[in-house]
C-alpha positions as CSV (number, residue, x, y, z in Angstrom):
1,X,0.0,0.0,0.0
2,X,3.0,2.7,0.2
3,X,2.8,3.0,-3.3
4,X,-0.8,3.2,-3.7
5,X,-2.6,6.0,-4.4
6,X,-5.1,8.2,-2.1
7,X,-8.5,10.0,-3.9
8,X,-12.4,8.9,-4.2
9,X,-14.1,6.6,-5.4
10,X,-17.9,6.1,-7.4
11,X,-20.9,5.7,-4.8
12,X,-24.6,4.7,-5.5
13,X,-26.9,7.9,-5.8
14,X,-29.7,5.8,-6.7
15,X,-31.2,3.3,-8.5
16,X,-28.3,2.5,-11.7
17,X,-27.0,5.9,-10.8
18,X,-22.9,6.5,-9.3
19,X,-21.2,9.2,-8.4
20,X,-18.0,10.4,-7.3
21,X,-17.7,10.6,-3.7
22,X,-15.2,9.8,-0.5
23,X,-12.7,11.9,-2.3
24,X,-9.6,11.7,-0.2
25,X,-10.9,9.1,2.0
26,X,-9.9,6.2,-0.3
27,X,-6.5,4.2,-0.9
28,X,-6.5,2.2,-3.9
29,X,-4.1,-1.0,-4.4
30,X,-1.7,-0.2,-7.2
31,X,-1.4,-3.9,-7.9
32,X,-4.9,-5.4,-7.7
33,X,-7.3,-2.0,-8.0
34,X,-8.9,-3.1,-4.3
35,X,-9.9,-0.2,-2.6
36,X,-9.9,0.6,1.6
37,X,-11.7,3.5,3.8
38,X,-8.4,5.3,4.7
39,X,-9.7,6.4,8.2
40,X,-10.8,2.4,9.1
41,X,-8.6,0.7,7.0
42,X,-11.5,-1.5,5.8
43,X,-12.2,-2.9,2.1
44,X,-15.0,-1.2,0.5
45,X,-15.8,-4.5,-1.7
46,X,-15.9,-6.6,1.7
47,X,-15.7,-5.0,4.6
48,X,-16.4,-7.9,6.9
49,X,-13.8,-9.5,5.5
50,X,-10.5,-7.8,4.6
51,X,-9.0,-5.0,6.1
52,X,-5.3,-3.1,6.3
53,X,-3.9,-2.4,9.5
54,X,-4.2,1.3,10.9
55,X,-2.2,3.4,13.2
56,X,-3.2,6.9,15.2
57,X,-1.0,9.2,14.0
58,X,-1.3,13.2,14.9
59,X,0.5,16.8,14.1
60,X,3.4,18.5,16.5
61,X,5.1,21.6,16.0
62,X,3.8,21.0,11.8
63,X,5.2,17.3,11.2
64,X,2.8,14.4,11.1
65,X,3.8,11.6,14.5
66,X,2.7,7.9,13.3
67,X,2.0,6.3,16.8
68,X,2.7,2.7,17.0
């Protein structure tokens, strides 16, 4: 995933309908296109089911801490 890419993805609006949404809330798999909810690390194809591991990270004096 460090070489995969962060932006949106389509949603349902209704019935046959998609849109773009969850922009920059989205990593995407550069290898096999599977896409995960950057905030919970979860698949959006099956949730349940596969998931990346996530870490708290936070700001200080304007650098970004990973917390692990």
């Amino acid at each position: 995933m460090c070489a995969g890419s962060l932006g949106g993805t389509f949603v349902a609006a209704g019935p046959h309908e998609y849109v773009y949404g969850r922009d920059e809330r989205v990593v995407r798999c550069p290898w096999h296109g599977w896409e995960f909810d950057v905030e919970s690390g979860r698949s959006l194809l099956e949730p349940k089911r596969v998931g990346l591991r996530t870490y708290r990270v936070s700001q200080q004096d304007g650098e970004v801490v990973l917390h692990v």
